[in-house]
C-alpha positions in Angstrom: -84.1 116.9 -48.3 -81.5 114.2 -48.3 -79.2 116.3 -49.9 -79.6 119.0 -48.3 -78.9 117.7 -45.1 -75.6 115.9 -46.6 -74.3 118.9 -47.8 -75.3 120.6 -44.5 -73.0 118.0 -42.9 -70.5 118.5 -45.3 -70.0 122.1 -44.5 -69.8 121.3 -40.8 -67.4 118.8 -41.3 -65.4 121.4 -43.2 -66.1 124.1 -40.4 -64.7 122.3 -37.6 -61.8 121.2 -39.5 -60.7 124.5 -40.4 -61.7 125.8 -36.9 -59.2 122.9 -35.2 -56.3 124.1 -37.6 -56.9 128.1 -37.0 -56.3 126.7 -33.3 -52.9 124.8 -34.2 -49.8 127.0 -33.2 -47.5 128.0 -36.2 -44.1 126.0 -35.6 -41.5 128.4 -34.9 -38.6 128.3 -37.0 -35.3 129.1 -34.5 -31.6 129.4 -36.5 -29.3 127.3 -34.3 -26.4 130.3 -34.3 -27.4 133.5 -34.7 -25.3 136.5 -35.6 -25.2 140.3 -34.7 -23.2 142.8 -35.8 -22.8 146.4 -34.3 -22.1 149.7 -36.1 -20.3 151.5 -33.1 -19.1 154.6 -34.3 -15.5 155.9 -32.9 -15.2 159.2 -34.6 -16.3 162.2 -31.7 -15.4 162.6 -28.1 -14.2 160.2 -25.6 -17.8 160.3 -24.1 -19.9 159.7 -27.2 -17.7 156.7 -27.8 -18.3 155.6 -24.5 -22.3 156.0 -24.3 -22.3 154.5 -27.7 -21.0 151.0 -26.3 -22.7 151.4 -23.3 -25.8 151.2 -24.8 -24.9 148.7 -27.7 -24.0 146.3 -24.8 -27.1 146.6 -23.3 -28.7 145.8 -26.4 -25.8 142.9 -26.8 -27.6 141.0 -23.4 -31.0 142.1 -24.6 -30.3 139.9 -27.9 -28.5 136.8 -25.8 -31.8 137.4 -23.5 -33.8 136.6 -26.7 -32.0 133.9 -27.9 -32.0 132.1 -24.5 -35.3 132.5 -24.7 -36.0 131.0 -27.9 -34.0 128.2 -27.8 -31.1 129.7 -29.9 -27.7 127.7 -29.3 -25.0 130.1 -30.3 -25.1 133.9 -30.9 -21.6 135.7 -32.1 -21.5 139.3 -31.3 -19.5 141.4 -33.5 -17.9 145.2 -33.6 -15.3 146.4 -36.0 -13.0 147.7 -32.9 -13.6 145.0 -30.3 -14.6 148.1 -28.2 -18.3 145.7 -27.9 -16.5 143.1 -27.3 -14.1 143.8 -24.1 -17.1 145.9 -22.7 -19.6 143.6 -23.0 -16.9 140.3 -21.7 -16.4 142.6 -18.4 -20.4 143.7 -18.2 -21.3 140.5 -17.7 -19.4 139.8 -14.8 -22.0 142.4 -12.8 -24.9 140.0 -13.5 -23.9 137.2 -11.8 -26.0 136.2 -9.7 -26.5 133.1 -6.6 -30.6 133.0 -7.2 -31.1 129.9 -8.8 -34.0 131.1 -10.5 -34.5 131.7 -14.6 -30.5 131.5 -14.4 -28.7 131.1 -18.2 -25.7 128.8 -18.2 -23.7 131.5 -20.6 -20.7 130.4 -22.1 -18.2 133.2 -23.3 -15.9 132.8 -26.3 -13.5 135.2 -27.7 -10.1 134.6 -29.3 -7.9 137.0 -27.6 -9.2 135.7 -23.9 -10.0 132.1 -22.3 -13.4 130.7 -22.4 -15.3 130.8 -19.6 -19.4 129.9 -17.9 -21.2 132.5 -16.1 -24.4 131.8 -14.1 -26.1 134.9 -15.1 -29.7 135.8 -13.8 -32.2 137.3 -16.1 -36.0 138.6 -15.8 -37.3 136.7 -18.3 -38.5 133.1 -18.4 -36.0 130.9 -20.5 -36.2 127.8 -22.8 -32.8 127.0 -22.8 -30.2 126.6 -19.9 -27.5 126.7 -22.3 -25.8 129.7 -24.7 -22.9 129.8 -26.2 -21.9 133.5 -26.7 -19.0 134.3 -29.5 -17.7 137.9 -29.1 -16.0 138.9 -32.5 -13.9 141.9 -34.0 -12.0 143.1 -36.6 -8.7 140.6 -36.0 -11.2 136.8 -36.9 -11.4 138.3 -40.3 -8.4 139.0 -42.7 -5.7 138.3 -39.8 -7.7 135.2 -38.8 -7.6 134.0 -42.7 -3.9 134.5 -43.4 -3.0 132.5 -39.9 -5.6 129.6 -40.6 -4.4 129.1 -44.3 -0.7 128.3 -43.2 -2.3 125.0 -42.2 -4.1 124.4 -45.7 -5.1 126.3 -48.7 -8.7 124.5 -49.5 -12.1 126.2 -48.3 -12.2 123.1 -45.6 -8.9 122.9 -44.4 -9.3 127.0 -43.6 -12.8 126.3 -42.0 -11.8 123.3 -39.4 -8.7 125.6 -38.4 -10.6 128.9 -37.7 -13.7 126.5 -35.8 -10.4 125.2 -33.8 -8.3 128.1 -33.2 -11.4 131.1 -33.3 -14.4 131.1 -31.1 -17.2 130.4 -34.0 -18.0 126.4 -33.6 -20.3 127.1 -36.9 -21.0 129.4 -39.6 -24.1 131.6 -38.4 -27.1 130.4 -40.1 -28.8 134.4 -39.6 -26.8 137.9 -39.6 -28.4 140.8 -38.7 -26.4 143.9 -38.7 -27.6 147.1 -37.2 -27.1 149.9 -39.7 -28.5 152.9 -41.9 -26.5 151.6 -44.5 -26.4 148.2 -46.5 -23.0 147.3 -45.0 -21.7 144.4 -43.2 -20.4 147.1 -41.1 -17.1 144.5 -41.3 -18.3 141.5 -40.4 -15.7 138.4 -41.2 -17.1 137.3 -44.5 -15.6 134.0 -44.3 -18.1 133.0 -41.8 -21.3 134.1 -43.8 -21.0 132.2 -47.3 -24.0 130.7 -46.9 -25.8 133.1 -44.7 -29.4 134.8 -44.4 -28.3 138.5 -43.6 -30.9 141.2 -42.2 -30.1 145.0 -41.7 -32.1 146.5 -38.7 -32.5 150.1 -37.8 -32.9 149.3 -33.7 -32.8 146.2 -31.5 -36.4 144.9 -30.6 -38.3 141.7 -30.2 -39.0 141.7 -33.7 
């Protein structure tokens, strides 16, 4: 009986043990910079071009709306023709807003133009009040390379000049580039050495 009894405890010992850890929350694992990259297609007519980046910047805030929400500190945007790029710097102006509520402190980088922080009001709750957006193109790849390795010909000397003269402050610790095909669609490979790259079909909260 005695043993029965201990090994009765035993195995509810065990039992609310393994209950209390099914009840734990999984950590979530966030990558400080996050990358996205864009396949936006130019070949057709004037308007398919043009409904092509209108929906890929709606996608573009869709992303920063995610990583606001999950605590992500920089995302970099990137299309092969800056056509994301410029669309997606003057979008953003239309959603600012003076409601002080669920506001993202947002602020834009991008070579060719001045930084600049935008109060911009979203409909989802936020983690972070703070977002550092890099918008990227063609030009902070090769042409960004040749320029930064006037001031040094080593891997670190060509690093600290392009994170001084180019709007990435890091190297992008995720890429995910929205394509059919397994291509980087472009992207500046200097920047992704030592990054984790995805290829999705569609934006979603996956």
């Amino acid at each position: 009986t005695f043993v029965l009894l201990h090994i009765s405890y035993q195995i509810w010992i065990w039992s609310c043990y393994l209950c209390s850890r099914r009840k734990q929350q999984v950590p979530r694992v966030v990558p400080p910079h996050f990358a996205a990259a864009f396949d936006i297609s130019t070949q057709g007519s004037t308007e398919i071009t043009t409904a092509r980046v209108n929906r890929a910047v709606k996608d573009a805030i869709f992303l920063i709306n995610q990583c606001a929400e999950y605590g992500v500190s920089q995302i970099s945007i990137f299309d092969k023709d800056g056509l994301l790029a410029a669309a997606l710097y003057d979008s953003l102006y239309h959603y600012i807003s003076t409601s002080q509520d669920s506001n993202i402190s947002l602020t834009l980088a991008w070579a060719n133009k001045p930084v600049q922080t935008l109060e911009i009001a979203t409909d989802i709750p936020v983690k972070s009040k703070a977002l550092r957006v890099n918008l990227l193109n063609a030009h902070d790849d090769k042409p960004a390379i040749a320029a930064a390795a006037q001031w040094g010909h080593t891997v670190e000397s060509v690093s600290n000049t392009l994170r001084k003269r180019g709007p990435l402050l890091s190297d992008p610790d995720v890429l995910a580039v929205q394509t059919k095909t397994r291509t980087l669609c472009g992207f500046p490979c200097w920047y992704i050495r030592t990054t984790s790259v995805l290829f999705v079909d569609s934006w979603d909260k996956r």
